[in-house]
NUTI-612701 format. One record per residue (C-alpha): residue number from 1; residue in three letters; x, y, z. Coordinates in Angstrom, 3 decimals, m for minus. Layout:
<rs>
<r pos="NUM" code="ALA" X="X" Y="Y" Z="Z"/>
...
</rs>
This chain:
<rs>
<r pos="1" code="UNK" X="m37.596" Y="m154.094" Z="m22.099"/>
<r pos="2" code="UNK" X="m35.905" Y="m156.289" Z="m19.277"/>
<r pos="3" code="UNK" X="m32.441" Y="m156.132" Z="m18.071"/>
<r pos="4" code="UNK" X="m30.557" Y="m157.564" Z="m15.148"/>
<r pos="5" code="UNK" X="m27.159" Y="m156.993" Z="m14.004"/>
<r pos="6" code="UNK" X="m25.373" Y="m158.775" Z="m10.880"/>
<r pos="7" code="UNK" X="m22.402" Y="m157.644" Z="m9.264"/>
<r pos="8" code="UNK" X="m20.415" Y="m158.221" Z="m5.778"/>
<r pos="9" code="UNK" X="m19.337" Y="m154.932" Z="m4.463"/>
<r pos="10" code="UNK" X="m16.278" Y="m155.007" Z="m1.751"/>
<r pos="11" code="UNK" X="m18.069" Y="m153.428" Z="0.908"/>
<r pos="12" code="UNK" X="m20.298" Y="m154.626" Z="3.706"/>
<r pos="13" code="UNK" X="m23.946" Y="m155.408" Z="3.393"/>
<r pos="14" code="UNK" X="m24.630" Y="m152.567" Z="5.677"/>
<r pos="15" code="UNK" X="m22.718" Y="m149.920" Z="4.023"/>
<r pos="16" code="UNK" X="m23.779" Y="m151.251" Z="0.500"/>
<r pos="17" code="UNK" X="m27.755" Y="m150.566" Z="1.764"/>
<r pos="18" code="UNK" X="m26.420" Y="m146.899" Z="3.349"/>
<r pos="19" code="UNK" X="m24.682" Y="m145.846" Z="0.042"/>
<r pos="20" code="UNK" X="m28.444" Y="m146.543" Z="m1.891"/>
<r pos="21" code="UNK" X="m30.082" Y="m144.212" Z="0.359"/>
<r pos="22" code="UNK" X="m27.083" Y="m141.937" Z="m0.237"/>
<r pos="23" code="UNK" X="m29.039" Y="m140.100" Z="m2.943"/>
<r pos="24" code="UNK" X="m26.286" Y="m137.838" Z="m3.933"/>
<r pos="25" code="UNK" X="m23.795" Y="m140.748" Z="m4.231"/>
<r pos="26" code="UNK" X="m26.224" Y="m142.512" Z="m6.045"/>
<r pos="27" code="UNK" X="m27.142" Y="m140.293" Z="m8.421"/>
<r pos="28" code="UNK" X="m23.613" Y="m139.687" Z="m9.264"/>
<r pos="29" code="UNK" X="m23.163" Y="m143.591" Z="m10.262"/>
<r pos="30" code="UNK" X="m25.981" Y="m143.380" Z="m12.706"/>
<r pos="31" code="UNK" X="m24.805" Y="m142.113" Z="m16.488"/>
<r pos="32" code="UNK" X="m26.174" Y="m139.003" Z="m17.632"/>
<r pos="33" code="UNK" X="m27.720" Y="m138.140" Z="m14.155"/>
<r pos="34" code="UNK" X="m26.323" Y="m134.276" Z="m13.090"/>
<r pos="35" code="UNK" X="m28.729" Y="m133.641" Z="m10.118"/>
<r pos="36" code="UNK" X="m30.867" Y="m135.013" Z="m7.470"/>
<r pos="37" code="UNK" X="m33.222" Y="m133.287" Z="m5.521"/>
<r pos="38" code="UNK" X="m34.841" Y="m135.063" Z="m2.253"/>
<r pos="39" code="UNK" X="m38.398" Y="m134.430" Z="m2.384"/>
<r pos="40" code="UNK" X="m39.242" Y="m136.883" Z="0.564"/>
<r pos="41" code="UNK" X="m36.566" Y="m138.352" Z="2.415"/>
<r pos="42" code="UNK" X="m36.683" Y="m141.985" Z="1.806"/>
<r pos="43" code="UNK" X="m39.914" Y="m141.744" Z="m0.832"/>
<r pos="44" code="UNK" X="m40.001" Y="m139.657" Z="m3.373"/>
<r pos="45" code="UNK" X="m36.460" Y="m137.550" Z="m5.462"/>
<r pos="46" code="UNK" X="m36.220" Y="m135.840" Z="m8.422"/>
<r pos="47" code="UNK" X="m33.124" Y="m135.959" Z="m11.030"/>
<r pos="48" code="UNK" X="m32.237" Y="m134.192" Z="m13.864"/>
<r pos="49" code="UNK" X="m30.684" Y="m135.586" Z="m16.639"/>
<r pos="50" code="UNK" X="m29.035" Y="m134.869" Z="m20.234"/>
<r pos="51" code="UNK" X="m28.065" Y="m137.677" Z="m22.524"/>
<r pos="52" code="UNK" X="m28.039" Y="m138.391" Z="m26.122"/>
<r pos="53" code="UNK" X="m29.947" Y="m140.984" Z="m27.587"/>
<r pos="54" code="UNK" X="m28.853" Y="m141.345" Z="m31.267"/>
<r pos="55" code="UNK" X="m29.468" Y="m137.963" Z="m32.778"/>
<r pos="56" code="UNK" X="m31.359" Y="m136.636" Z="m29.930"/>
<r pos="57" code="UNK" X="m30.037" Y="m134.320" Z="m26.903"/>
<r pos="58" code="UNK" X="m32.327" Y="m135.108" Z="m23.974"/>
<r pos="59" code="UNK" X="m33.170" Y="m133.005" Z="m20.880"/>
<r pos="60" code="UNK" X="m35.475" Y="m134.532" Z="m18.426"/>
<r pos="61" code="UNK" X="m36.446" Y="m134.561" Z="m14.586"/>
<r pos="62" code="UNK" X="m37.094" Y="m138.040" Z="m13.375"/>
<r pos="63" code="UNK" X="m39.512" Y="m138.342" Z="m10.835"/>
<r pos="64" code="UNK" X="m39.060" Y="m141.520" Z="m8.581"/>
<r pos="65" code="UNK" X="m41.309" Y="m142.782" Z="m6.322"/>
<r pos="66" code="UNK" X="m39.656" Y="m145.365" Z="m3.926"/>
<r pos="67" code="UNK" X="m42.562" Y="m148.101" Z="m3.966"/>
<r pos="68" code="UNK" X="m41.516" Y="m150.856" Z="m1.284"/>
<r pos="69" code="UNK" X="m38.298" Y="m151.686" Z="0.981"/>
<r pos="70" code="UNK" X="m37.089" Y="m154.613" Z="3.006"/>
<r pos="71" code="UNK" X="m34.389" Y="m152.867" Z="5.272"/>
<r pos="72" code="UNK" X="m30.843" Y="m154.559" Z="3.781"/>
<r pos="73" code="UNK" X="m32.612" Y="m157.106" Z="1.401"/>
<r pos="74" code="UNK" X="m34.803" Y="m155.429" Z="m1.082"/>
<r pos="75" code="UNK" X="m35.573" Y="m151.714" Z="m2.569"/>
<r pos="76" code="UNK" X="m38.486" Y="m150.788" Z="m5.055"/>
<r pos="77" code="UNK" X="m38.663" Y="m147.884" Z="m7.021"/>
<r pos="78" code="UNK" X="m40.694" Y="m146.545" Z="m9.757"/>
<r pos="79" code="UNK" X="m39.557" Y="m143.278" Z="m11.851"/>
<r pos="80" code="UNK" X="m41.103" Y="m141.869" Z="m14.951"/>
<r pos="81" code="UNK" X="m40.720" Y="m138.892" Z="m16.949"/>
<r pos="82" code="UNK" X="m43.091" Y="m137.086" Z="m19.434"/>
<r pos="83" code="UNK" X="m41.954" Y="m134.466" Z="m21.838"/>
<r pos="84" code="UNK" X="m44.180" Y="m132.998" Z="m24.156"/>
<r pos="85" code="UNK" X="m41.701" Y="m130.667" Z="m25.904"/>
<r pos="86" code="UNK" X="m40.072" Y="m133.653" Z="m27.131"/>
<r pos="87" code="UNK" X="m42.986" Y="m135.888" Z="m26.560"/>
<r pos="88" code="UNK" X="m41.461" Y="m138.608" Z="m24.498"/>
<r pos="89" code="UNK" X="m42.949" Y="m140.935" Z="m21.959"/>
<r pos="90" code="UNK" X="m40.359" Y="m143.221" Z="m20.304"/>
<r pos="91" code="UNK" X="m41.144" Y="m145.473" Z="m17.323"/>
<r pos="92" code="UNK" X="m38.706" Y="m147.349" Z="m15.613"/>
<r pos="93" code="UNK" X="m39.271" Y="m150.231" Z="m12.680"/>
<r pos="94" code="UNK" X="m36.273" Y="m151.077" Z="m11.179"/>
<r pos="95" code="UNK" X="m35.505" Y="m153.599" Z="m7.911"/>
<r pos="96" code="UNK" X="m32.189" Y="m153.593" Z="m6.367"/>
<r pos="97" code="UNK" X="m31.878" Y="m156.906" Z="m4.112"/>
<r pos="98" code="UNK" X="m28.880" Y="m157.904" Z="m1.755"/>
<r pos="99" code="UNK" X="m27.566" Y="m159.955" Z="0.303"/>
<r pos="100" code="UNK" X="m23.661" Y="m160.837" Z="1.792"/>
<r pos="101" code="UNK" X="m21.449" Y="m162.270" Z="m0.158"/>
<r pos="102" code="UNK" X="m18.294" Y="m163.612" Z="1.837"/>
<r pos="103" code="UNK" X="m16.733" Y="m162.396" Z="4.666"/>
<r pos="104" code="UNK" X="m17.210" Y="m158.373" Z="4.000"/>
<r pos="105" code="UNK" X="m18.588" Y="m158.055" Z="0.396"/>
<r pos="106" code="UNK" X="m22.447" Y="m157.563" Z="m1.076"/>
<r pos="107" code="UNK" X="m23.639" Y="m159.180" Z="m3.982"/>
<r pos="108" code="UNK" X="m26.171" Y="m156.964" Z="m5.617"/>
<r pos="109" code="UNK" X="m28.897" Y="m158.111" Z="m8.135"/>
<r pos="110" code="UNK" X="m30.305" Y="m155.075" Z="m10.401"/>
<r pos="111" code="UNK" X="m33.378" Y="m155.975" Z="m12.366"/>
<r pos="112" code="UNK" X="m35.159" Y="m152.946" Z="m14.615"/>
<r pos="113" code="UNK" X="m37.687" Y="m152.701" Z="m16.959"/>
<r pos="114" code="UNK" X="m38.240" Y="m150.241" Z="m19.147"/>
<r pos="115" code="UNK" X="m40.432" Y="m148.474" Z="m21.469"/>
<r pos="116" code="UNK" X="m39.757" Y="m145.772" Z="m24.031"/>
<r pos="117" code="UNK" X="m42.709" Y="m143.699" Z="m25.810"/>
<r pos="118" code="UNK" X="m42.508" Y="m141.077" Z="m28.035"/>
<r pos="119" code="UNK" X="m39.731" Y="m139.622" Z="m30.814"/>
<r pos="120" code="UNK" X="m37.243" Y="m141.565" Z="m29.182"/>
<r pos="121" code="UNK" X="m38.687" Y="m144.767" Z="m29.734"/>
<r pos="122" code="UNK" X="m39.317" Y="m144.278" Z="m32.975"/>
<r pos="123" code="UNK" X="m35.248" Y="m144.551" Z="m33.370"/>
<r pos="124" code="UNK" X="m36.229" Y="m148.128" Z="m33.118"/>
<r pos="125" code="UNK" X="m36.261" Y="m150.705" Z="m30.323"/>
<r pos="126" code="UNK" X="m32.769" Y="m151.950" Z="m31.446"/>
<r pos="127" code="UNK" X="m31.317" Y="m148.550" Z="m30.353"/>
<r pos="128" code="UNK" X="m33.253" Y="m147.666" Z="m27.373"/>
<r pos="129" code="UNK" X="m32.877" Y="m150.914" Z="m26.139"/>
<r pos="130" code="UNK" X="m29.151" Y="m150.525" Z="m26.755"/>
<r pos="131" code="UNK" X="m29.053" Y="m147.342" Z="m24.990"/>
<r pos="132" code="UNK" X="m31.149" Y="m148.636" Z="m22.069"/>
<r pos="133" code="UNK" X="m29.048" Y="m151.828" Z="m21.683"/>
<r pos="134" code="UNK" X="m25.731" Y="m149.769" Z="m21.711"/>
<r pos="135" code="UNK" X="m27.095" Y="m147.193" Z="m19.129"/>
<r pos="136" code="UNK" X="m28.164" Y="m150.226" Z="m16.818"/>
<r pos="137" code="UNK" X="m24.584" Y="m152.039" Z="m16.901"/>
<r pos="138" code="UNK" X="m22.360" Y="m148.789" Z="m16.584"/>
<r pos="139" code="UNK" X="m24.747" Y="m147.769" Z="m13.485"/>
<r pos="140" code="UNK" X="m23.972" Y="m151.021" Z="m11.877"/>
<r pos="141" code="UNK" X="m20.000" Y="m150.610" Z="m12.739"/>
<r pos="142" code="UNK" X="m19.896" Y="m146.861" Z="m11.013"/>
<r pos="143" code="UNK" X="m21.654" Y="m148.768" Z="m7.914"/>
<r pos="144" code="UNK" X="m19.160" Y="m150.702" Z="m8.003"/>
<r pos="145" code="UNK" X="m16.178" Y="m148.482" Z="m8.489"/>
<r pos="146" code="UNK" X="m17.510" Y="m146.345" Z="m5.855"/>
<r pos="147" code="UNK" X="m17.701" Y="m148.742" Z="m3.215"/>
<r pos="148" code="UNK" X="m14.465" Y="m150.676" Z="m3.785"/>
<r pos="149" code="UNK" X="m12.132" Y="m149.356" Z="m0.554"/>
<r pos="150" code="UNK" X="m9.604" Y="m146.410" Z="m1.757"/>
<r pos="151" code="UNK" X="m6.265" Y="m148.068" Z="m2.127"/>
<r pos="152" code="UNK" X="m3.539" Y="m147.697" Z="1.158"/>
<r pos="153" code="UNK" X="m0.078" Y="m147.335" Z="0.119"/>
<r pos="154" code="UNK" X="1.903" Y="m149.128" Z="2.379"/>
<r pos="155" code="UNK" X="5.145" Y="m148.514" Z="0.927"/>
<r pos="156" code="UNK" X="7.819" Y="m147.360" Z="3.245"/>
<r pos="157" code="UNK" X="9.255" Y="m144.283" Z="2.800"/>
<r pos="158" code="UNK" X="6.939" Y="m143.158" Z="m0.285"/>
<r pos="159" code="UNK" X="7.467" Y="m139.490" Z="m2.030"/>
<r pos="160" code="UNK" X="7.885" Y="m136.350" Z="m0.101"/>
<r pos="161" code="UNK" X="8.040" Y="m133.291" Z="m1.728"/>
</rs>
């Protein structure tokens, strides 16, 4: 299964490529996702997630193997998971490109693809697919929340309690 997603995120190209290596902040953005561990700084995490995918509760640690990078254009990874217990394979290959976009945003281009093995997919490709696709586009709209600047309040005399 393919997805893309593209989004401009109001922050600047070089904070945008700080906040991917941010592994904790990252982590945070993507649904389901409780924990990351850094295994390799700048190679190789682990995450732990728990999810449901129609009538299944899932548990898993995602290992991810970060495969090639082009310092503020381009970043390869590769993650996969195995559990036997509930006899799942799941391999995901995603690329996050970017590049500016105006005078202090980043326009972002997420492209995954993704395969599902095991009890899971036999829910059907409709509804993994479904799951996958809505996973993809809510990680890209935490990225997004979480790098669009904290409002100021400039009001004058605000509350004081």
């Amino acid at each position: 299964m393919h997805f893309s997603e593209q989004l401009e995120v109001p922050a600047p190209l070089a904070d945008a490529w700080a906040f991917i290596w941010d592994a904790p902040r990252l982590a945070g953005c993507l649904p389901g996702c409780v924990g990351v561990e850094e295994i390799e700084t700048g190679k190789s995490y682990r995450a732990r997630f728990e999810d449901h995918v129609g009538p299944y509760k899932v548990h898993f640690d995602l290992d991810i193997q970060v495969k090639e990078t082009e310092p503020l254009k381009r970043v390869r990874i590769q993650a996969s998971v195995r559990d036997a217990r509930l006899g799942i394979t799941q391999r995901v290959d995603l690329t996050g490109a970017l590049k500016e976009a105006g005078t202090a945003g980043t326009a972002l281009a997420v492209e995954a693809d993704i395969e599902v093995l095991g009890k899971v997919a036999t829910l059907g490709q409709f509804v993994v697919k479904r799951k996958a696709q809505e996973v993809v586009k809510q990680f890209a709209r935490n990225i997004e929340a979480e790098l669009r600047p904290a409002p100021t309040d400039n009001s004058a005399g605000g509350n004081h309690a």
